[in-house]
N, C-alpha and C positions, 0 to 999 in steps of 0.2 A: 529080737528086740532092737527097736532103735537106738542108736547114739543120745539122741535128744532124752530121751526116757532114761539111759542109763546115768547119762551127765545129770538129770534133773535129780534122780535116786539120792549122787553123792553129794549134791548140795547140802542138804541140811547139816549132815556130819559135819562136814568143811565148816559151817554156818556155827554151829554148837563149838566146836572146838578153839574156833578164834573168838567165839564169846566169851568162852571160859577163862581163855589166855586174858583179854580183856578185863574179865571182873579179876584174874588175877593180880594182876600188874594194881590196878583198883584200889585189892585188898592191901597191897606189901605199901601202897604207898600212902594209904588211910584215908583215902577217897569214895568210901562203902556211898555216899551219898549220891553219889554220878551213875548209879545204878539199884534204881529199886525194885523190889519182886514186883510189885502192882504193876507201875509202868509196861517193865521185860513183857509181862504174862501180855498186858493188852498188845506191844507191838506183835511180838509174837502169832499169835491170835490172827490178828492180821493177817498176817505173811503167810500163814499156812492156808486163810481162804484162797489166797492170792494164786499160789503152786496148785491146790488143788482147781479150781476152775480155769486157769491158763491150760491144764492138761488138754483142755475141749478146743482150744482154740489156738494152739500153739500150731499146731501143724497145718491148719488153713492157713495160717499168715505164711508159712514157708512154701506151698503153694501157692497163695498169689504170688509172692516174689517172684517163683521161677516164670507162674503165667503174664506178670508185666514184662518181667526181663527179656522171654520168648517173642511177645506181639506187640510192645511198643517204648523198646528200648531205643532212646537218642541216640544213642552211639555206642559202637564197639571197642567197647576199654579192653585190654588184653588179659589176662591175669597172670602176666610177669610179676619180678617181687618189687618192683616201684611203685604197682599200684595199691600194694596191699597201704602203703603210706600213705596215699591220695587218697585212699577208702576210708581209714582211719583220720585223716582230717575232714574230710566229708561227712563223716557221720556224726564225730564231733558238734560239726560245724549245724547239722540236722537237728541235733538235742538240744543246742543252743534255744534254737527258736522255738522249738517243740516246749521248753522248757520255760520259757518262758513268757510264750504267750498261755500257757498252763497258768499261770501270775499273774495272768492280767484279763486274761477272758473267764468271764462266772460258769460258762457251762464246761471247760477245761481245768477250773480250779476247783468244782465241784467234785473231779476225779482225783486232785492232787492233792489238793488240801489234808488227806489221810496221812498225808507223807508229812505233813507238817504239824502234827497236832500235839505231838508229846511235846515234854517241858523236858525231856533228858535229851543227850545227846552220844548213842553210842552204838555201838553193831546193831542192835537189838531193834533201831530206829529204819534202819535199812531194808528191815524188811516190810515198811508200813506201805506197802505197794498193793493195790486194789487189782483187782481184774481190768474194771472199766479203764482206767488207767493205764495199765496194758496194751488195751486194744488202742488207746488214743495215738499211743507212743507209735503201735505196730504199724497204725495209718500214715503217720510221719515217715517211718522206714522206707515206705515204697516210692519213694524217691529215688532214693540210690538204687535198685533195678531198673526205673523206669530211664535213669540216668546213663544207664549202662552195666555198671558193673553186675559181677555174676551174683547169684542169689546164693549159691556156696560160698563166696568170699564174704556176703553181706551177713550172713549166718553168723560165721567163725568169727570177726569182726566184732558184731554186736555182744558176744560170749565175753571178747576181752577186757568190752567198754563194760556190762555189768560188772564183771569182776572189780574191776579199776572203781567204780565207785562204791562198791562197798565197804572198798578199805581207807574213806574219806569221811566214813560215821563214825568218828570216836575225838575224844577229847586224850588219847591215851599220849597221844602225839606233838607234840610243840611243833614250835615251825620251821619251817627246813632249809635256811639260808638260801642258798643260790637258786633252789629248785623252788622256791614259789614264786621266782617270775615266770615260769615257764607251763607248771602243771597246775591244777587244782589239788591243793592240800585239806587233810582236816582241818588247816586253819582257817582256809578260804571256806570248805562248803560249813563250818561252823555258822560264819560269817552269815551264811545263806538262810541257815537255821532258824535264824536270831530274829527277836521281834523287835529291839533298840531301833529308836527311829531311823537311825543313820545309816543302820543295817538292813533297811526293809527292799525287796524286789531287788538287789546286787547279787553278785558270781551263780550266773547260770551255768558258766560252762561244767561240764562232768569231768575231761582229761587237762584241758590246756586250756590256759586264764589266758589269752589273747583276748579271745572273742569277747570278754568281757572287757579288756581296754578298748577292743576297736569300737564299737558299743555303745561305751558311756556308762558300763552296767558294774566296775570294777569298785569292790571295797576292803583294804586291806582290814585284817583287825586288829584293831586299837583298845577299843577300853571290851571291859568282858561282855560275853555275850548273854541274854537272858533268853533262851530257847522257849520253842512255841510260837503259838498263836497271838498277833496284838489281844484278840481276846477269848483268852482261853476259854477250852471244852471242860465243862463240870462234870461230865459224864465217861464210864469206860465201859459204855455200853457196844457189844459189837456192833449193832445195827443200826443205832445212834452213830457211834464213829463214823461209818460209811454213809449214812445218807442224809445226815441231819442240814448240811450244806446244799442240796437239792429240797430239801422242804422248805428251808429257806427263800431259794428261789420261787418256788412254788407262791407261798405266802407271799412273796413282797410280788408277785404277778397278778395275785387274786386282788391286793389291794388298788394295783394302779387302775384297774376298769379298762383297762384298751389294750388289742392286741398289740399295735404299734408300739405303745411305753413296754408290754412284756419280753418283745423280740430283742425291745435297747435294752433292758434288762439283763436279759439270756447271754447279749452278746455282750456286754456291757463289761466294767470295772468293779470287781472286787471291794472297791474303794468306797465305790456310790450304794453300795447294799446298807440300809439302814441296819445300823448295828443293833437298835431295840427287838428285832425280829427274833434272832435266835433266843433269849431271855424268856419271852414272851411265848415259844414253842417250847421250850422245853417245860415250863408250867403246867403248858397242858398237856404234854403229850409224854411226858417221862414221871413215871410213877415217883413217889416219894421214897426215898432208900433210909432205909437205918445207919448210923456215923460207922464207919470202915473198924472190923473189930479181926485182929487177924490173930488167930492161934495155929497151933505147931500144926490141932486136927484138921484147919481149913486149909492149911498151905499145902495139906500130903493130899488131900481131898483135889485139889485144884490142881495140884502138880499133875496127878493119877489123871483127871480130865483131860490136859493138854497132852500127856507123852501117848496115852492115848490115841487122841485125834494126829500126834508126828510118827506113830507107829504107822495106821490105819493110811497114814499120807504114802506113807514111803512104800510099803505093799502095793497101795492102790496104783499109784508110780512102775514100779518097778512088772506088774501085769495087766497094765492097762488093755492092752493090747488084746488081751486071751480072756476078756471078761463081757458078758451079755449084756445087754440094754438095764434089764431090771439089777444084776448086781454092781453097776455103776451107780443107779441111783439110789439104790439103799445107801451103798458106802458115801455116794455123795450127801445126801440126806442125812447121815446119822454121824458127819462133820461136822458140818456146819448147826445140826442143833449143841452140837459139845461146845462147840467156839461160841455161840449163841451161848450155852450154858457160863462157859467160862466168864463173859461180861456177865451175864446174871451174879454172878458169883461175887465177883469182885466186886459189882452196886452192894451188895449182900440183899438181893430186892428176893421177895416172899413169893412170886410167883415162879423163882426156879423148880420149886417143884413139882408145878405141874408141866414144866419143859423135861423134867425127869422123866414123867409118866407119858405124855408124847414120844418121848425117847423111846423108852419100852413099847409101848404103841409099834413103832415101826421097825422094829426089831421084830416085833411078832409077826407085824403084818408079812415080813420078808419070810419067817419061817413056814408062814402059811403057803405062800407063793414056792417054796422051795418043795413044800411036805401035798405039793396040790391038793391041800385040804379047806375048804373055806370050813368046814371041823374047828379046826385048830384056830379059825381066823375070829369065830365069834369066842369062840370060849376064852381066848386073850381079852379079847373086846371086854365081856362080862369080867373078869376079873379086874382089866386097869379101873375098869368105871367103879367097882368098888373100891378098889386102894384108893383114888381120887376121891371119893367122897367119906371118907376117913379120918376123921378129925384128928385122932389119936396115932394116926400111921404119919400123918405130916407132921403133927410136934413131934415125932419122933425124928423126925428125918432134919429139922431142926435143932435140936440137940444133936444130933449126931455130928453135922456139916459145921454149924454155927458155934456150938457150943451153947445155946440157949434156944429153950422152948417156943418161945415168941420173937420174929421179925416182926419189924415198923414195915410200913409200904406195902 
């Protein structure tokens, strides 16, 4: 088993237990506000598509690295231990701009923006990292091999720099005298967070607020900060979250009539995206939800879904390696409709239930594929399609989830 795979295993643990300590601190200091179920559930959600399809792509980006470093490295950097300091202000120095023309180009902040859409501000937000996102970042990394340095040193490096900014998502933290002219504090990536005019597009840097004085881009904080989006997402739908800001693009491409105005678009400002678009998509294109009604049975209901899908994560993780084409895709596939589920959940929208009966769907279809029976494969088939058209088995399954027979939407 790989290294990679093993480190990626013990992440979550690591993840959950400094959450915990988090909502503790939270609780003893009567701050329950600074972290709500809804919220945690959608970042979350997130962060687990995230871990799981980086699995697919993680290891091509560690082979490009060593294939640029091999054929068309600038220079031969040693890996003595002063370089490992020059690596690590390098790559700094990489995230910077990675970061922030993420900020400022629409087809780069259509991958970031995920990272910015909660109204909280805590571990839980850390993990609002997309795949595509991923890969944008992992493009930016290839710098530093083609730089020189070794693709081991760029590896271990980048390990320390996630690490480092995860523990700069939390309000648990005041500010740190001496050491926030030098690092990026919670106070500063707060600062980042924040949608207050005076706070907008400031402290890119991930380790060290230099680059942000050299820049022009530094803002200490002053008055509090209001987290989020200048204008917030109405929605915690997972697939809404993820792409709502590319149908955006889409839309305001189809309106201007030329490919020219779409390409300025594309490459364009965050800024110049007419704000009425998203409003106006979501009308049409996000069902009508029922008002958020949350009891003890939806939260065990919804808990049950996600440890689930962190269960199914951390197996799939840990034997990635020893698994066949078809059962990566079922386990992949019966993820991501849980986390699909979950945002169902949380809208409290009416058609989770037939994402339940899809769910079962492909749960079958894998046993058929296991039991090489297409037997086994229709006679699932003929039974979901009856559950499915069962008027009496869905308000069931509404009272059960909801606590009431009828959903709106």
């Amino acid at each position: 088993m790989s290294h990679e795979l093993i480190l990626g295993a013990c992440i979550m643990p690591a993840f959950f237990l400094f959450f915990g300590l988090e909502y503790g601190v939270a609780w003893l200091r009567q701050q329950h506000h600074l972290i709500t179920y809804e919220r945690s559930v959608a970042n979350i959600s997130v962060g687990v598509a995230e871990r799981l399809l980086n699995l697919f792509i993680t290891g091509s980006f560690y082979g490009l690295y060593h294939y640029i470093h091999q054929h068309f490295a600038l220079l031969e950097i040693p890996t003595t231990w002063w370089v490992w300091v020059l690596l690590l202000l390098a790559t700094d120095f990489v995230w910077y701009w990675y970061h922030r023309l993420g900020h400022e180009v629409n087809l780069f902040w259509g991958a970031h923006i995920v990272h910015h859409q909660s109204e909280e501000f805590n571990y839980t937000v850390s993990a609002r990292i997309t795949t595509l996102q991923a890969v944008i970042r992992n493009l930016f990394w290839c710098v530093l091999p083609l730089a020189g340095f070794h693709p081991t040193m760029v590896i271990s490096i980048l390990v320390v720099h996630g690490t480092y900014s995860f523990f700069t998502h939390t309000q648990m933290i005041g500010k740190l005298g001496w050491l926030e002219q030098i690092f990026i504090t919670p106070s500063h990536h707060g600062v980042h967070h924040a949608s207050n005019p005076k706070y907008l597009d400031k402290n890119y840097g991930d380790i060290f607020v230099f680059w942000d004085k050299l820049f022009g881009t530094f803002q200490a904080e002053e008055e509090k900060p209001v987290y989020g989006l200048t204008h917030p997402l109405t929605s915690k739908s997972f697939l809404w979250q993820h792409f709502h800001y590319y149908a955006e693009l889409a839309e305001a491409c189809r309106r201007s009539g030329s490919v020219w105005k779409s390409v300025r678009i594309i490459f364009g400002k965050p800024d110049d995206l007419d704000p009425s678009i998203r409003p106006a998509l979501e009308k049409k294109l996000l069902p009508e939800k029922a008002p958020f009604r949350s009891t003890f049975r939806f939260k065990a209901y919804l808990n049950l879904q996600l440890l689930a899908a962190l269960i199914a994560l951390s197996l799939f993780t840990l034997f990635f390696h020893s698994l066949g084409t078809s059962d990566k895709g079922f386990i992949v596939t019966l993820i991501l409709i849980t986390l699909i589920n979950c945002g169902a959940l949380l809208e409290q929208q009416r058609w989770v239930f037939m994402a339940e009966v899809v769910r079962a769907f492909v749960c079958c279809a894998y046993a058929s594929v296991l039991a090489e029976s297409f037997g086994v494969f229709v006679v699932s088939l003929l039974v979901l399609l009856l559950v499915a058209t069962r008027d009496s088995l869905e308000e069931a399954y509404y009272r059960l989830v909801y606590d009431s027979p009828q959903q709106e939407g």
